[in-house]
N, C-alpha and C positions, 0 to 999 in steps of 0.2 A: 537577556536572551539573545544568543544571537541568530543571523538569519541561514536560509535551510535552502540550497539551492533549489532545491523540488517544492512546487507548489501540489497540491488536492483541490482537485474541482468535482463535484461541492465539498464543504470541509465538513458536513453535516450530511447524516444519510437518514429518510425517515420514511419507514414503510409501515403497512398493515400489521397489526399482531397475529392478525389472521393468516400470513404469507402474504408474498411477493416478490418483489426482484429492481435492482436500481444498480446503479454504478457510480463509481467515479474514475478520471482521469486523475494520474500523477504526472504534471510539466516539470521537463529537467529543459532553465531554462538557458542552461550554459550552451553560446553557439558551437558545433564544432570546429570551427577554423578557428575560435579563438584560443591565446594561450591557456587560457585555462578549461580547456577540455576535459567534461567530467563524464564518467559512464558512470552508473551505480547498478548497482544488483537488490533485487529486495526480496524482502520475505514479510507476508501479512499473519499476523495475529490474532484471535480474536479472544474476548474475555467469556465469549458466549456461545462453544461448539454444539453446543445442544439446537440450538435454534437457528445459527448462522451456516451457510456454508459461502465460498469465495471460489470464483470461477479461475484465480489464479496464485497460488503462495506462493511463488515463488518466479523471479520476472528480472527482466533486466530496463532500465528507464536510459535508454540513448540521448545525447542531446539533441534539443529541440523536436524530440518527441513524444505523447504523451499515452502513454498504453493505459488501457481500460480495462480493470477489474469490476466484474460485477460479482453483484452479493446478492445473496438470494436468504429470506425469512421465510421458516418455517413456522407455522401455526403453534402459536404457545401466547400465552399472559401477556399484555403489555408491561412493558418494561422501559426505560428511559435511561438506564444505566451502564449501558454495553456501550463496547466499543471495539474498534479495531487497534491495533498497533501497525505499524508499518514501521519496518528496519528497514535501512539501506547502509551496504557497503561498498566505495570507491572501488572497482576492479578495473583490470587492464583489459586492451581492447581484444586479446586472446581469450578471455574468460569464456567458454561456453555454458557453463552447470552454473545455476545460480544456489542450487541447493548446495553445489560440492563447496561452493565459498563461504555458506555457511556455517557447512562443517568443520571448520577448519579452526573453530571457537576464538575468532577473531573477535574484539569486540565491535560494534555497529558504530559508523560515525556517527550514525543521529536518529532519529525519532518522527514519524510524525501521528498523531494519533487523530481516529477518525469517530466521530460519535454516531452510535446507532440509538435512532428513536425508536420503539415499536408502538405505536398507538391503536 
């Protein structure tokens, strides 16, 4: 496996089955002055739109910054099996529309997925 420049803080999200609400940060932790200056664009997924919503699908992660998607659970069954997907794609530093870049049926350099507890 190899490594993913963006970190998830937490990599695990566990809320009420009853509702609630929690977040995480994604670190992109490439500096900008270095050569390898990376911007990404991303899009969130979830396996579970009945119950989840996400205060952001669509986002861009700057280096050395780390933007905060929160998630919100809606009242339903506990469940342990959901999750988030998170795509990110390399874009230039003109990119404004992160949705427009994924329309563009590029494939995603990478992955990272987020698990959702409901308890």
């Amino acid at each position: 496996m190899r490594a993913v420049p963006i970190s998830v803080d937490p990599e695990m999200i566990k809320l009420a089955a009853s509702g609630g609400t929690s977040s995480f940060r994604m670190m992109n932790d490439c500096p900008e002055a270095s050569l390898f200056f990376r911007r990404y664009c991303f899009k969130v997924k979830s396996t579970n739109n009945v119950h989840y919503r996400v205060s952001a699908v669509y986002g861009f992660v700057e280096p050395m910054e780390a933007p905060q998607v929160e998630v919100t659970r809606l009242d339903g069954p506990p469940k342990s099996d959901d999750r988030l997907e998170v795509l990110f794609m390399l874009v230039d530093a003109d990119c404004k529309d992160a949705r427009e870049a994924f329309a563009t049926g590029e494939v995603p350099e990478f992955s990272i997925d987020v698990p959702l507890i409901a308890e």
